[in-house]
N, C-alpha and C positions, 0 to 999 in steps of 0.2 A: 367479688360481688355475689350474692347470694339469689338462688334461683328462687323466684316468684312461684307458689305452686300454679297459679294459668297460667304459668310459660313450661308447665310441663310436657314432652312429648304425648303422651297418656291423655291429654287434656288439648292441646293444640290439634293434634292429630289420629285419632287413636283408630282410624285406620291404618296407619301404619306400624304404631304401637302393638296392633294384633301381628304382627309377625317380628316381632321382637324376640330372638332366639333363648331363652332363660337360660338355657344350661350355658352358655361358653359368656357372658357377658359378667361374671362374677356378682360383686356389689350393686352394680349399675343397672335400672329397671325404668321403664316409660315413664314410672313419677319420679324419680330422681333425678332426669337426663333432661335437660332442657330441646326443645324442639331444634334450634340452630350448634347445638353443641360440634365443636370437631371431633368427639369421641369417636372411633373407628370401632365398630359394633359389630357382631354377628346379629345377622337375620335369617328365617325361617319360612318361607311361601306353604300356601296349605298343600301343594304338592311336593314339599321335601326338600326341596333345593333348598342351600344355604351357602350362603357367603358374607363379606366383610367390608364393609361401609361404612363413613362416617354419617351420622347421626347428617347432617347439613344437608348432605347429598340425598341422602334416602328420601330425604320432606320436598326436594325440591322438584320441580315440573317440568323435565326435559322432553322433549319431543315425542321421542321412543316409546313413553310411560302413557301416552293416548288422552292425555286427562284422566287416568286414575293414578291418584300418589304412591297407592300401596303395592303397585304392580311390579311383579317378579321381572328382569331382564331376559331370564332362562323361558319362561313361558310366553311371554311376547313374541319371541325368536329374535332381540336383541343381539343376546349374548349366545353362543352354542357352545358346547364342553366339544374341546378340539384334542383328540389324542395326533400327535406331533412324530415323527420318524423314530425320533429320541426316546419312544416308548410313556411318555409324561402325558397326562393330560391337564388342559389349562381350558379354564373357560374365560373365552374370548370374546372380543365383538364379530358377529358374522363378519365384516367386511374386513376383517382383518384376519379370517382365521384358514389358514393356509398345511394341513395338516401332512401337507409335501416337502416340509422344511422342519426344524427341533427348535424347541420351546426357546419363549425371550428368554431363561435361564440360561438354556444353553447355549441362546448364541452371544449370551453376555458372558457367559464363559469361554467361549472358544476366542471373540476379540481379544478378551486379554490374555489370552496365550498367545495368539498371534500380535500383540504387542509386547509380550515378555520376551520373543524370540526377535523381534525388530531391535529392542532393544540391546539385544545380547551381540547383534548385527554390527549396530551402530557403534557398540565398543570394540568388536574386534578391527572395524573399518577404521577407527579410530586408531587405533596401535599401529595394525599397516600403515597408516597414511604416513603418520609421526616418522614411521623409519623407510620413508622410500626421496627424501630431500635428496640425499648424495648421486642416489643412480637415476633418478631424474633430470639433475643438471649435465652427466656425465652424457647422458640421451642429446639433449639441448646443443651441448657442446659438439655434437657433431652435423649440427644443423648450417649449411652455410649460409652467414648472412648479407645480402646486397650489398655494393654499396652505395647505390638509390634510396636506402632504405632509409628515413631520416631517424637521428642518435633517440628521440624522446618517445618515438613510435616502437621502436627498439626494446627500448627500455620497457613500456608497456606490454609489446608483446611476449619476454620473455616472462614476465607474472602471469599474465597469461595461458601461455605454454605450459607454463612450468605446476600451475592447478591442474590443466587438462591432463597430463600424463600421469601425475601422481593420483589423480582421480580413475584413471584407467588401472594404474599397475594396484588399485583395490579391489576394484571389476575385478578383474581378471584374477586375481591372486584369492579373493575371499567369496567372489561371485561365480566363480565360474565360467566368467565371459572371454573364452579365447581367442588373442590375437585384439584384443582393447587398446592393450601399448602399443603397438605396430600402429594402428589403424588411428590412433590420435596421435602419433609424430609425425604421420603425413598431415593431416590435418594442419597442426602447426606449423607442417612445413609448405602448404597451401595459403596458408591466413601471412606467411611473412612475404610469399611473393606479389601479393596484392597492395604492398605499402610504398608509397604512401597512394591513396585512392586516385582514380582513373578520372581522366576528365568529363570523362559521358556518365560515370556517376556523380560526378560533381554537378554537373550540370543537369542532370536529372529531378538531386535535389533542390537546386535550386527553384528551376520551374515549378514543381510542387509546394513550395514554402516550407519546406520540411529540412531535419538536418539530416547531416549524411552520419551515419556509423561508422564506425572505424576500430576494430577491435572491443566491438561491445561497448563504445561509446559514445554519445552524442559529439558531432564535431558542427561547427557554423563552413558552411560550404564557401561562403565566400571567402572567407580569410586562407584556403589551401588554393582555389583559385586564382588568391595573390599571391601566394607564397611561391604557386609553382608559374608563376611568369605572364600570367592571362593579364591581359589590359584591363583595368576596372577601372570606370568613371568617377572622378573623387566630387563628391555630391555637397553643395551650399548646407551652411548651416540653416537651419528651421526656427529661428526665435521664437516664431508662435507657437510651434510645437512645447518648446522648451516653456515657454510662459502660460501653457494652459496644463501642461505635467503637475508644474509647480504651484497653480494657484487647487489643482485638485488633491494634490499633498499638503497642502495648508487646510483645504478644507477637512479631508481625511483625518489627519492626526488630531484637532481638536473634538474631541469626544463627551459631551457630560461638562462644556466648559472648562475642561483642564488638555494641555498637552500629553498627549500619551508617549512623546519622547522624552518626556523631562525625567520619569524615574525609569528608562530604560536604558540596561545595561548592551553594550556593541551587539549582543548574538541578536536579542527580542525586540531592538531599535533598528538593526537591519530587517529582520522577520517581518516588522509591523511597515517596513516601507517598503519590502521587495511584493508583499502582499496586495499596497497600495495601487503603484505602478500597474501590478498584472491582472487589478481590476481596473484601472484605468483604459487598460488596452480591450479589454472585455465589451467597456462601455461607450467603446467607438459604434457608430453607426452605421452596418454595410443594407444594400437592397440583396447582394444574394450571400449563398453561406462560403463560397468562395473566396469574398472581397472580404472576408473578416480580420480583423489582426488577430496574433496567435502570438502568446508570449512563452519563449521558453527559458528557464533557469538551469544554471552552470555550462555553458556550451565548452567545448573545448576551441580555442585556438590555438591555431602552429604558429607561436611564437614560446618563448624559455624566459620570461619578465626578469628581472632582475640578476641574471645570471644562471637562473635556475637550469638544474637537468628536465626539469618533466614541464610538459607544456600546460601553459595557462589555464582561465576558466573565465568566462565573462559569467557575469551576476544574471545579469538578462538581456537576451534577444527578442526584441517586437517584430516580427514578420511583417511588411504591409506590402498589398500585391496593389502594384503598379508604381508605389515610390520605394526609396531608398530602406534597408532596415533600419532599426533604430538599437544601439549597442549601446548599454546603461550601467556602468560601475555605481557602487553607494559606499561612502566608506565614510567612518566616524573619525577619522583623520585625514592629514596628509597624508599620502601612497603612492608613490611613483610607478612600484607595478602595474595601479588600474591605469595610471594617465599615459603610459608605453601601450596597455592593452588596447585601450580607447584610440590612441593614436595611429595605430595598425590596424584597427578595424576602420578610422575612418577611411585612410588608403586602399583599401581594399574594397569601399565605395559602401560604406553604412554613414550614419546620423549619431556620434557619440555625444552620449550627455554625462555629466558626472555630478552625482548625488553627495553631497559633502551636509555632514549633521555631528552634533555633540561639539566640544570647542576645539580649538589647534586654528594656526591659521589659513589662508590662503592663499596659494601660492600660484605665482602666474603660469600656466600650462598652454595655454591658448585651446584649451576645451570646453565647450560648453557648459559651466557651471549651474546646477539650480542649490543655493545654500541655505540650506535651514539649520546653520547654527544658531543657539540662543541668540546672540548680539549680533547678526549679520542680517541684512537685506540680501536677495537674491543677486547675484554677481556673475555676468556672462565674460566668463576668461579670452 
């Protein structure tokens, strides 16, 4: 599109226009340049100062500039010319101009040296790391282990261990940090005599509504307080609970008048209902911030489902301070794993529910079923 000559700078503004630098701007002149142009310009103040601007900026009315457009930054005392450590001068904004440190050039040159050498870091910690597997197990292997210690905690915490030390014998070997490997094999061999966790930390979490950790894990406190012998009261099923879960999951998923499970594949049909649920729990009603439910996703429980070596995972935990928890599987099929997990958490004295969607049938478990398969009504097992 072709410039109008009254939308010339020369003609729009031609105070400003007078300090339009002629020598460094080439072809480009106040009647040629349009007033709003991004052209990045040389300009000239009648006291000599010159610098480079877009045409946009120079017209425009910022604070500093007092109400006159054509006004210099240098003569204002906006800008001040900062000679910098680095021996460079840059004209800056007064309030940025620190002439006790070296120019934005140079310290955007020294970052990236000090990330070209981070990097060069990263690769040799890399190589070390790669070759220290064998003498790290050998380390492990002289570690003695309980045998209180339960086989899946075990399991855990030798992956565990077995980062930490190899992330030492890097330190130390590539950093400089002497006596790393020592100092993280006691470490590990600290973290294995604390398994499986203590009652008065169990019981700690519980009081709080919080889970316990266990080797950098979230664990549900109650299910180790079953496991390790504590009396747990096995708590009535809640129907209305289960029936208002379900009637806000029906409302939930219909969106726009269509079902938003019907073209959801297992991953984003569990996603869109684990999401459901843990606004469901959001949107209970407490008077203080204590009494609130608190939903947490993948808990671990000390059971082995199915045969497995490594311990479980519930879908989700509903906290509620003063009743039972509530321990919730979802699965787009049949699953014997959740209905063993569900089962063990109800002994252990929670509220399981089991979220069953997509098709396959129904099978009697005696758990709390809400089912939103296509062709099913909701079904209490």
């Amino acid at each position: 599109m072709r410039m109008r000559p009254e939308q010339a700078l020369a003609v729009v503004h031609p105070e400003v226009a007078a300090t339009w630098d002629p020598d460094r701007n080439g072809v480009h002149t106040p009647e040629n340049t349009s007033a709003k142009n991004s052209l990045r310009a040389y300009w000239r103040c009648p006291a000599g100062h010159v610098w480079c601007e877009t045409v946009a900026a120079r017209t425009g009315m910022p604070a500093w500039k007092q109400g006159d457009r054509a006004a210099c930054r240098v003569c204002v005392g906006h800008s001040v010319p900062t000679k910098f450590t680095c021996g460079h001068t840059v004209l800056m904004e007064a309030r940025f101009s620190r002439p006790d440190r070296t120019c934005p050039a140079c310290q955007r040159a020294t970052w990236a040296e000090i990330e070209k050498q981070r990097d060069a870091q990263r690769e040799r910690a890399r190589v070390t790391h790669a070759g220290t597997g064998d003498e790290a197990r050998e380390l492990l292997a002289d570690i003695e282990i309980p045998e209180s210690a339960p086989a899946p905690l075990v399991i855990d915490w030798r992956r565990e261990a077995l980062t930490l030390i190899r992330r030492a014998m890097v330190a130390e070997r590539e950093f400089g940090k002497t006596g790393a490997t020592g100092t993280a094999k006691r470490q590990a061999t600290q973290a294995l005599t604390a398994l499986p966790p203590a009652e008065e930390q169990l019981r700690a979490a519980v009081d709080a509504g919080n889970p316990v950790v266990v080797l950098g894990k979230a664990h549900w406190p109650y299910g180790w307080l079953h496991l390790l012998g504590h009396e747990t009261a096995v708590p009535a099923e809640e129907p209305e609970t289960v029936d208002f879960l379900h009637a806000w999951l029906q409302h939930g998923l219909v969106r726009g008048g269509r079902d938003r499970l019907a073209s959801s594949d297992t991953k984003s049909g569990t996603r869109i209902l684990t999401g459901l649920v843990l606004d469901w729990a959001d949107a209970q009603p407490y008077k203080f911030r204590h009494h609130r439910w608190v939903g947490y996703r993948e808990l671990t429980i000390p059971i082995t489902p199915g045969g497995s070596t490594r311990y479980g995972r519930l879908d989700i935990v509903i906290t509620r301070p003063g009743k039972p928890d509530l321990v919730i599987e979802i699965d787009s099929t049949h699953n014997p794993r959740s209905v063993e997990k569900l089962q063990f958490a109800h002994a252990a004295g929670a509220v399981p529910i089991w979220i069953r969607w997509q098709a396959g049938s129904l099978h009697e478990t005696g758990v709390p079923t809400i089912d939103l398969r296509p062709t099913a009504n909701t079904q209490r097992q």
